[in-house]
C-alpha positions in Angstrom: 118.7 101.4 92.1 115.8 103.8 91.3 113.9 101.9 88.6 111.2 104.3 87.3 109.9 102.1 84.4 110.3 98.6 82.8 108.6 96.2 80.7 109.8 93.5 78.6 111.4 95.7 76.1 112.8 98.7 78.0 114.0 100.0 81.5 113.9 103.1 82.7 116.3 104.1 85.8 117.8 107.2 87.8 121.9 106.8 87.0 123.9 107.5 90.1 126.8 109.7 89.9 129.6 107.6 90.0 128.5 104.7 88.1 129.4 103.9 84.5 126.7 103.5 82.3 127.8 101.4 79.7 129.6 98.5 82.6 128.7 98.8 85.8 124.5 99.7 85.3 123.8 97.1 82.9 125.2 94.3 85.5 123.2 96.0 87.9 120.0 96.0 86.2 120.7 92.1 85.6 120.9 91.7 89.1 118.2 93.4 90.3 115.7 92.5 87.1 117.0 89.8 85.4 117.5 89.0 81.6 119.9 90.9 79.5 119.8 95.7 79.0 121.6 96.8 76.3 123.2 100.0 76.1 121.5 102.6 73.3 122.7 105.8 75.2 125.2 106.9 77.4 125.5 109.7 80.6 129.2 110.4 81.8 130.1 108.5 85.0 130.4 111.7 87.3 126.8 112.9 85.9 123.1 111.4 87.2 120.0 110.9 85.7 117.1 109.5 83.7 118.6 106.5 81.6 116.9 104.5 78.9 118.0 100.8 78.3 116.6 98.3 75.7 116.0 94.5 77.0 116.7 92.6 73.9 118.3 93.4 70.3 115.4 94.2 68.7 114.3 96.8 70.9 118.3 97.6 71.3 117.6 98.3 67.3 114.5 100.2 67.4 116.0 102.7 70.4 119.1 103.4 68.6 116.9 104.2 65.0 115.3 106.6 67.2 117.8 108.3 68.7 119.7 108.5 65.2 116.2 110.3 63.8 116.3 112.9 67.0 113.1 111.3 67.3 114.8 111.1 71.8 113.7 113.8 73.4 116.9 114.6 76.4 116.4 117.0 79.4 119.1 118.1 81.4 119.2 120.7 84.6 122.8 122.2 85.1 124.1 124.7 87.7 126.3 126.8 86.1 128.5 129.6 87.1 127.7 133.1 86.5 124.1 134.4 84.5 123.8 133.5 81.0 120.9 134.8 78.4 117.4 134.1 79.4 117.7 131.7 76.7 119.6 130.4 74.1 120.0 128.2 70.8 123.8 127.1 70.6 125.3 125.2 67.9 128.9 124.9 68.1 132.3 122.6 66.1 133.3 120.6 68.7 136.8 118.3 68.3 137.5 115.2 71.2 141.3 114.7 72.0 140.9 111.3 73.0 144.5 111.3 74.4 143.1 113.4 76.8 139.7 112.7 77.4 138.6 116.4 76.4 137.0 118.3 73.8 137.0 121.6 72.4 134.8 123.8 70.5 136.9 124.5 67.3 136.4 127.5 64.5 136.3 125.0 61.7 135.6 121.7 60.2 138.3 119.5 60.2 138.7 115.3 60.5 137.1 114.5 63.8 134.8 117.4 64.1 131.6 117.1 64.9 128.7 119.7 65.0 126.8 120.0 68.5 123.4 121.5 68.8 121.4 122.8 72.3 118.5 124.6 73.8 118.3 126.4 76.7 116.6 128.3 79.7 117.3 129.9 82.2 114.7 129.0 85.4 117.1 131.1 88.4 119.7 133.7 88.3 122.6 134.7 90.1 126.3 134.2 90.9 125.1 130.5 90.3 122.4 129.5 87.8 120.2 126.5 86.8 119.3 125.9 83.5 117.3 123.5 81.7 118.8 122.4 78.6 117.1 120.2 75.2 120.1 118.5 73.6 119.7 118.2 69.8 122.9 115.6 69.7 125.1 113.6 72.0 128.1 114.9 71.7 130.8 113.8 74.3 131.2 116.6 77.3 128.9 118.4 75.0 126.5 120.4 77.5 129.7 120.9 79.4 131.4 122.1 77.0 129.2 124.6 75.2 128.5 126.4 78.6 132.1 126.6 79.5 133.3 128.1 76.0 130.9 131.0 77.0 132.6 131.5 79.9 129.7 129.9 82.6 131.2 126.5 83.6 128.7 123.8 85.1 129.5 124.0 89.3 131.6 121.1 90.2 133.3 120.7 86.8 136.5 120.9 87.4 138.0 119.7 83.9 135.7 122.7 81.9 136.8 125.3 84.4 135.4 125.4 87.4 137.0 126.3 90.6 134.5 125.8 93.5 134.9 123.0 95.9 131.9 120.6 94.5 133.3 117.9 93.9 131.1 117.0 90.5 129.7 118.8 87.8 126.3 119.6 88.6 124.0 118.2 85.6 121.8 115.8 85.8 119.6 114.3 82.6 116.1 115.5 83.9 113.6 113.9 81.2 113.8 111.3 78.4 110.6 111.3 76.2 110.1 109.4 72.6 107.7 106.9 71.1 108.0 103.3 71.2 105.1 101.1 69.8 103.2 104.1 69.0 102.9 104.5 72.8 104.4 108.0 74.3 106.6 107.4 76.9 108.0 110.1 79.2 110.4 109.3 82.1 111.7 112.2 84.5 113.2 113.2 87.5 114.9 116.1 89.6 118.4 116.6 91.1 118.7 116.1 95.0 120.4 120.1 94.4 117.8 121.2 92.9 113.9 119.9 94.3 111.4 122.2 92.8 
């Protein structure tokens, strides 16, 4: 496990893809570390990344106020399918069959709708092309989502429409940055697919 930070509050780690971040990285981080992580944030299991994880319930308490403020700065890097705007400012309806473990972006608000908000820019161009993205909320599939809606699904995501042989979607969470005991903390890392 690649710990980047940890104290006696928080820990800071690179998720692999494939691991669930609510089960299976806690444990780990027990393991490895000792002492109880509590989950305040969540990456889907087929996506890597920067995590944050609080070490008791008060910090748990404290991490989840500021995430609830947007006061949690997330970073992602996707490669996406096909050339979208130099940049952009989406905010879309999104709606979460749970049944099938998908979501939608919807025309308007109904019970169960939730409204998802994202920056982005474009850093390379082509038949494939990486973005860097600022989420604004947390939405479930949300970056997925958004980019496949415009037609320009994430490489490897095979559930939002793409077709190429990866075999999962190519986003990673890139940078996590907020303030904890007025102390600015910034925690980041890069993709293996994409080492600038």
């Amino acid at each position: 496990m690649n710990i980047l930070y940890h104290d006696k509050d928080i820990a800071a780690v690179i998720k692999p893809v494939g691991v669930d971040s609510e089960k299976d990285l806690p444990a780990i981080l027990e393991s490895e570390l000792g002492g109880e992580f509590f989950t305040v944030h969540r990456i889907d299991k087929n996506v890597g990344g920067v995590i944050v994880f609080a070490r008791n319930k008060s910090a748990a308490a404290v991490l989840s106020k500021i995430i609830q403020d947007g006061q949690m700065v997330k970073e992602y890097i996707a490669e996406i399918h096909g050339t979208p705007p130099d940049a952009g400012d989406w905010t879309d309806l999104l709606f979460k069959d749970s049944s099938k473990n998908k979501v939608f972006v919807v025309n308007r608000p109904r019970k169960g709708v939730k409204e998802a908000r994202l920056e982005f820019t474009r850093l390379e161009s082509g038949e494939k092309s990486i973005v860097k993205i600022r989420l604004h909320t947390g939405r479930s599939h949300q970056i997925r989502v958004q980019f496949s809606s415009r037609g320009f699904p994430l490489v490897g995501d095979h559930k939002y429409g793409s077709k190429d042989d990866q075999k999962d979607p190519r986003l990673f969470s890139s940078r996590i940055s907020f303030t904890l005991k007025n102390k600015e903390l910034s925690f980041e890392a890069l993709p293996e697919w994409y080492c600038r």
